[in-house]
C-alpha positions as CSV (number, residue, x, y, z in Angstrom):
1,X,0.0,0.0,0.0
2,X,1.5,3.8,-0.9
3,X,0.2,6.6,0.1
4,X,-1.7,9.4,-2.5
5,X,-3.7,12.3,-2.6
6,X,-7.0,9.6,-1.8
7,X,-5.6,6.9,1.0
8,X,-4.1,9.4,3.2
9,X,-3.1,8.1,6.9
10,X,-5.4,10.4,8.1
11,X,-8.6,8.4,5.8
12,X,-7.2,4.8,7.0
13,X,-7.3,5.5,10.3
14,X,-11.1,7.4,10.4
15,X,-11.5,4.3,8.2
16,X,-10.3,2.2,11.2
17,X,-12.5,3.8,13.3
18,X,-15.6,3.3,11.2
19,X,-15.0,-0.6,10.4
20,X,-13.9,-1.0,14.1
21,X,-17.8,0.5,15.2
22,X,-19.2,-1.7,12.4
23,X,-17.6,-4.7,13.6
24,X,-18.5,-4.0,17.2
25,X,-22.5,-3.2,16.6
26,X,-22.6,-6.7,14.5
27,X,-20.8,-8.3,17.5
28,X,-23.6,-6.7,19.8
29,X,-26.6,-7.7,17.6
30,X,-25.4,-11.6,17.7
31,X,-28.2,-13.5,20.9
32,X,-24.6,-14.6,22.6
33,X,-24.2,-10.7,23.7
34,X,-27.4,-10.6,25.1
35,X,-28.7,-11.6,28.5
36,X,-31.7,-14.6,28.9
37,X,-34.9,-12.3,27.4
38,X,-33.0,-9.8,26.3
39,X,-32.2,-8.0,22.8
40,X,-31.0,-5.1,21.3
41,X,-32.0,-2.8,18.2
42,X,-29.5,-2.1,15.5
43,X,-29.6,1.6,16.5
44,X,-29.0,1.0,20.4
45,X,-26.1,-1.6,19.4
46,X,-25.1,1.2,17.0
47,X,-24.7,3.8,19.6
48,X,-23.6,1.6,21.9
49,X,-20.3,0.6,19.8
50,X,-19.7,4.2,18.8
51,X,-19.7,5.5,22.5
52,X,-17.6,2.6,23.4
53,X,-15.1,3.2,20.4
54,X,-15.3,7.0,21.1
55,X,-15.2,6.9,24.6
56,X,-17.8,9.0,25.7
57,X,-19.7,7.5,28.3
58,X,-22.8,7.7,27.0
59,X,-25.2,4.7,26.7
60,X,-28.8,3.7,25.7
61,X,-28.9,0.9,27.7
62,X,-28.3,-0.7,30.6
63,X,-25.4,-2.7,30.3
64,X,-25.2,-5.3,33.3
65,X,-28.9,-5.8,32.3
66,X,-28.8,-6.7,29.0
67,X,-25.7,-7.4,27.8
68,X,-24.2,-10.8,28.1
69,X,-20.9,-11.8,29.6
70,X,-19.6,-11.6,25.4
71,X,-21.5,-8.5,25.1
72,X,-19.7,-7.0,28.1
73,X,-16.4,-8.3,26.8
74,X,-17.4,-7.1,23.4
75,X,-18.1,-3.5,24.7
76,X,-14.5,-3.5,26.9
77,X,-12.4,-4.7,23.5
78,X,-14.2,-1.1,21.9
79,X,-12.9,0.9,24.6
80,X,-9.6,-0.8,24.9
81,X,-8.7,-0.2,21.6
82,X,-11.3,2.8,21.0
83,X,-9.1,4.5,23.6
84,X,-5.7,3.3,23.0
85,X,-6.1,4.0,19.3
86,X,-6.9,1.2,16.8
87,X,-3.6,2.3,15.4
88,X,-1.7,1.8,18.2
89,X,-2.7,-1.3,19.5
90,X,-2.6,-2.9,15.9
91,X,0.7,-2.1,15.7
92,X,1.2,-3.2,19.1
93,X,0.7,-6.6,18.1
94,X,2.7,-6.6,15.1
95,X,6.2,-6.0,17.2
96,X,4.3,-8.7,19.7
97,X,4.5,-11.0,16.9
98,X,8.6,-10.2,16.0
99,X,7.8,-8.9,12.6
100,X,9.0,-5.6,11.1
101,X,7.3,-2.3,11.4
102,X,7.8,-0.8,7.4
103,X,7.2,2.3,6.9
104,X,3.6,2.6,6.0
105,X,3.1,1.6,9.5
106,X,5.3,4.3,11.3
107,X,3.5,6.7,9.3
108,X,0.2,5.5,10.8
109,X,1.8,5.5,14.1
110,X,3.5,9.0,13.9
111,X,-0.2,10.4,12.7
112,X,-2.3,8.9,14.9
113,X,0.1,10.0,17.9
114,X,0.8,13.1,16.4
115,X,4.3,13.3,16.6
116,X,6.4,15.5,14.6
117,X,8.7,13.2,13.3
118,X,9.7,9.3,13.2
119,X,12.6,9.4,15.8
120,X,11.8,7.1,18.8
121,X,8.3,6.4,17.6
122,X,8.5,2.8,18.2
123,X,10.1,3.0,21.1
124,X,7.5,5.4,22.2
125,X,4.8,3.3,21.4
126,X,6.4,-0.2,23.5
127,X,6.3,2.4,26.4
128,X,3.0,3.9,25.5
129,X,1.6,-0.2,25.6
130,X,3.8,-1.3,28.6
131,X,2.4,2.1,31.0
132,X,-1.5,1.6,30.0
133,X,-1.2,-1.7,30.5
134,X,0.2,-1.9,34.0
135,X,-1.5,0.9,35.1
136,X,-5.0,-0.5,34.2
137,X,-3.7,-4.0,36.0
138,X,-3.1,-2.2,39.1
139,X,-6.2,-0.2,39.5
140,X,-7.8,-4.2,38.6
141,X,-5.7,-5.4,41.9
142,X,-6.8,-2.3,43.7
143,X,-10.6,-2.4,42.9
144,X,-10.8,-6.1,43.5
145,X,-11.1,-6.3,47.6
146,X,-13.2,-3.4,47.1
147,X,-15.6,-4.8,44.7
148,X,-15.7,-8.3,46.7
149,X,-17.2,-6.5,49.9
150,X,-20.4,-7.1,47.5
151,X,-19.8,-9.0,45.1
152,X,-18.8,-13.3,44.6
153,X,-15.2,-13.7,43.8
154,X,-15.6,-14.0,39.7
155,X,-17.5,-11.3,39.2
156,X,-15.4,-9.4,41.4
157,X,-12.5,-10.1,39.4
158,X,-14.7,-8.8,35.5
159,X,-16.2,-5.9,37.7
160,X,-12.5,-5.2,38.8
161,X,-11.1,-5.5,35.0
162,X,-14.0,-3.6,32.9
163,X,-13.8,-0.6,36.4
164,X,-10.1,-0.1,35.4
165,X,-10.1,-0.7,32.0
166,X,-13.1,2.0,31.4
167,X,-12.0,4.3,34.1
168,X,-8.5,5.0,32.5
169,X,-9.4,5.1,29.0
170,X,-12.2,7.6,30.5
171,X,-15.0,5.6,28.9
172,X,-17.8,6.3,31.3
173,X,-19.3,2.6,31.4
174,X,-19.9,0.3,34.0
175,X,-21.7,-2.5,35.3
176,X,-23.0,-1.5,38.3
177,X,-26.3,-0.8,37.1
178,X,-28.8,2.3,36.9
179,X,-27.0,3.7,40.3
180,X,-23.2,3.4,39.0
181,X,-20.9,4.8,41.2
182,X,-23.5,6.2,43.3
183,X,-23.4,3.4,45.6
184,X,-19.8,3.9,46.7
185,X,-19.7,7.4,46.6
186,X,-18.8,7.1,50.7
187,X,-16.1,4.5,49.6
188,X,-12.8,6.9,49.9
189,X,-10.7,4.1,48.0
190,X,-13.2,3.7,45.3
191,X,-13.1,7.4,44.5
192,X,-9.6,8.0,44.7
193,X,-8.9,4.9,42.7
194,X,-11.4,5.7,40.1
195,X,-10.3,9.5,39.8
196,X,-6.3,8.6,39.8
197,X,-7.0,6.2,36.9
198,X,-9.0,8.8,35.2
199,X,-6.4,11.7,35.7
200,X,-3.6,9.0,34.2
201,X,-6.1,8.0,30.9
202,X,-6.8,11.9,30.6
203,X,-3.4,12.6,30.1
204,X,-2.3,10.7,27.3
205,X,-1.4,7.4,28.7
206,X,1.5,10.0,31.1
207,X,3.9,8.5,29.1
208,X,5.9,11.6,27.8
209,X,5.5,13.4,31.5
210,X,7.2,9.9,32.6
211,X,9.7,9.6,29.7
212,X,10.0,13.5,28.5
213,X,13.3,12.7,27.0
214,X,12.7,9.4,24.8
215,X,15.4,8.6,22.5
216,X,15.5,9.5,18.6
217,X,14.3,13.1,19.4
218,X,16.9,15.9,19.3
219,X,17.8,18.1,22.1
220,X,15.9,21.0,20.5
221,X,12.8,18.9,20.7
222,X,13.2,17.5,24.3
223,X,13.1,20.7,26.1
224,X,10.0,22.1,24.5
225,X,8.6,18.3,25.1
226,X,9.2,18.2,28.5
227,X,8.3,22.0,28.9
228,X,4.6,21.1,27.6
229,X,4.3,17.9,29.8
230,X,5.1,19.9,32.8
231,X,2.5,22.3,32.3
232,X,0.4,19.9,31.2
233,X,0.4,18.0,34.6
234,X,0.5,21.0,36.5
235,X,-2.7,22.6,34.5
236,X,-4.4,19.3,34.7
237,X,-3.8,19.8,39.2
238,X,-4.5,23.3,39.0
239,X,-7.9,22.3,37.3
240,X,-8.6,19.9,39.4
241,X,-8.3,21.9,43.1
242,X,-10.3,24.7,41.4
243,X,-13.0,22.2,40.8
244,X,-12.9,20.7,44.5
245,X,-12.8,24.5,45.5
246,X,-15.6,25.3,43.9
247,X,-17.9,22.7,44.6
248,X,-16.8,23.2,48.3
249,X,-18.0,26.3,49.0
250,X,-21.6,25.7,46.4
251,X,-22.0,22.7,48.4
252,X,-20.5,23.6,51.8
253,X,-22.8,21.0,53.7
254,X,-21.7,18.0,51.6
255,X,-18.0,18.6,52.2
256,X,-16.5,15.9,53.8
257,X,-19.6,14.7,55.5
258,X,-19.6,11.1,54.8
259,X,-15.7,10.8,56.0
């Protein structure tokens, strides 16, 4: 495949994107992703995929409810790779594999992580995979003795996987039903847990403010890189105590009355 003035990398990965949606809304019409008595439009398993894919939360049903074990798993491969980048994680498991990354596929790579040149993309990316992967297994470790105060030990262990998994990638789904996080909300671990892994997800996997200075890149492009992840964590903070602030003193009665 060579790029032209059509197949752009920009096209193949919105193309991506769109077969990845299609794919997952067939998945989510098959009977296995449904629950006993259950079933699911082609526009709810639509929107369904395309929120999963595009991370935003939103959902038209109830997923503990009606989707199946499959369907859940289903809805947790869209916003793995949905949030990761189909890019990414393809490539991902081409160096997996042992075979060689040409240079269609580093061109893919450099657009979809919009870097501004091919030095240390690969390595970039091994760390990129290696970070969100440990980080989403240890907010599964964390979650689980939280999520087995209520729950048997299996289901503790999905609840624990699909919690982290959607939290990070800042997916908005769970499968806790209508109440979601509601029911926790005097659960100090569960919130800190949930909001850490959210903070991590929200800024780019924190793999450049955790490895600013990656090799391949120049020294005239490190400092500005590092400059930009510094503020970058340090806005994202800033942000974040002038929210608490704020809803401190609009809700003065609620603040810290369930510790």
């Amino acid at each position: 495949m060579r790029w032209n003035r059509f197949l752009t990398p920009g096209r193949v990965i919105a193309a991506g994107f769109a077969f990845l949606i299609l794919a997952g809304t067939g998945l989510l019409l098959l009977p296995i992703s449904h629950q006993p008595g259950q079933s699911l439009s082609f526009i709810d398993a639509l929107f369904t995929a395309t929120s999963g894919v595009c991370i935003t939360g939103l959902s038209s049903i109830q997923c503990n409810a009606v989707l199946s074990g499959f369907g859940q798993a289903v809805l947790l491969l869209l916003i793995q790779v949905g949030g990761m980048g189909i890019t990414t994680l393809g490539v991902g498991i081409i160096l997996l594999t042992g075979k060689k990354i040409g240079i269609r596929e580093r061109t893919l790579i450099k657009e979809s992580l919009n870097q501004p040149s091919f030095q240390g993309i690969l390595r970039l990316l091994k760390v990129m995979l290696m970070v969100t992967f440990s980080i989403e297994g240890i907010g599964a470790v964390l979650s689980f003795p939280i999520f087995l105060q209520d729950y048997p030990v299996g289901k503790s262990v999905w609840l624990s996987v699909f919690h982290s998994i959607s939290a990070f990638n800042n997916a908005g789904f769970d499968l806790l039903g209508g109440s979601s996080l509601s029911d926790y909300r005097n659960n100090v671990p569960m919130l800190l847990l949930t909001s850490g892994l959210t903070i991590c997800g929200g800024l780019g996997f924190v793999v450049p403010a955790l490895f600013p200075a990656h090799k391949g890149g120049s020294d005239h492009d490190r400092v500005p890189a590092a400059c930009r992840n510094a503020a970058a964590a340090r806005d994202t903070g800033r942000s974040d105590l002038d929210a608490v602030v704020l809803l401190q003193r609009s809700h003065p009665n609620l603040w810290f009355q369930h510790l």
